[in-house]
Steps between C-alpha positions, in 0.01 A plus 500: 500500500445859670607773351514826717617760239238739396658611180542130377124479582383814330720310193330169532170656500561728181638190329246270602728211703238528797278224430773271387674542828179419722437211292833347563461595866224326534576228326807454774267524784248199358849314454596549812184436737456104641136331463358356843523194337870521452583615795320195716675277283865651612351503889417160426833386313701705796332277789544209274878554486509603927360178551784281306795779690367399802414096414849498390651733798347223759603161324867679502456577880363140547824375315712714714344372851503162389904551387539642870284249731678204295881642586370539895608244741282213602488606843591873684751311701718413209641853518450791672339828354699783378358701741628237758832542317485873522375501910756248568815703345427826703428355805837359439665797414323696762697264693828590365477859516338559856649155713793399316607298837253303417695308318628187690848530275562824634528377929753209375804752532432626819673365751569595891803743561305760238508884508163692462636679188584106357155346594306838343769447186321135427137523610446878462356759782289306753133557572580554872843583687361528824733456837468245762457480847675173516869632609680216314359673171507836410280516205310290253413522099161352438427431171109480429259544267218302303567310206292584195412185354390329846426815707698300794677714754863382472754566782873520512734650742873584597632581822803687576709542820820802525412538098509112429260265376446270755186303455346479120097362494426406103178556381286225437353535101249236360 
């Protein structure tokens, strides 16, 4: 207890409450200071009771891994991985997005006798439209690209003569 008023300490010391004050003072001091000897004995109870947190924390984790390797499959063929899973899906919808002719379903409705604007309306723009030299065909759509899951070079074309298909090569997809 401190006690910062000088009148109520000039009246303390005319009364005589000084000594009874510093007596209960330090009688809360020796109350509140920790032997050696107690204090190793909470170190030691503290390490006592890390030990069991972590003796516990491990035969939970070896529960756990046990739970996990136990719901695995017997071999790594059974299934694939999730981050098979996950390769396999955007490879697949890289795919869709940048070679949507790739899709074998998408050549079945062309047929000879096409228009340009009709063959670009099914398979989308082509990779190429280059011209040929051949006079019995005035241009050609070639339809290339790589496909993401194989990384094979896959090849379709369709050739067109006074603004008709005339000649339509599928690709070939494995």
């Amino acid at each position: 207890m401190k006690i910062n008023n000088p009148y109520f300490l000039f009246f303390l010391l005319v009364t005589g409450f000084i000594p009874v004050i510093a007596s209960l003072q330090a009688q809360t001091q020796e109350a509140q200071t920790v032997t050696r000897a107690e204090y190793e004995a909470l170190v030691a109870k503290v390490a006592q009771l890390e030990g069991r947190l972590n003796s516990l924390q491990q035969q939970q984790l070896d529960t756990v891994t046990q739970e996990v390797i136990a719901a695995m499959p017997d071999t790594a063929s059974a299934s694939p991985s999730l981050i098979e899973n996950v390769v396999a899906a955007v490879k697949q919808r890289e795919q869709q997005v940048n070679f949507p002719w790739m899709d074998l379903s998408k050549w079945a409705p062309l047929r000879e006798g096409q228009t340009p604007e009709q063959v670009v309306a099914i398979l989308g723009e082509p990779t190429l439209d280059e011209p040929s030299l051949n006079r019995r065909i005035d241009f050609v759509y070639t339809y290339e690209g790589r496909r993401p899951a194989t990384n094979k070079k896959v090849v379709g074309k369709v050739r067109f003569y006074k603004g008709e298909a005339i000649e339509i090569v599928r690709p070939v997809i494995d």
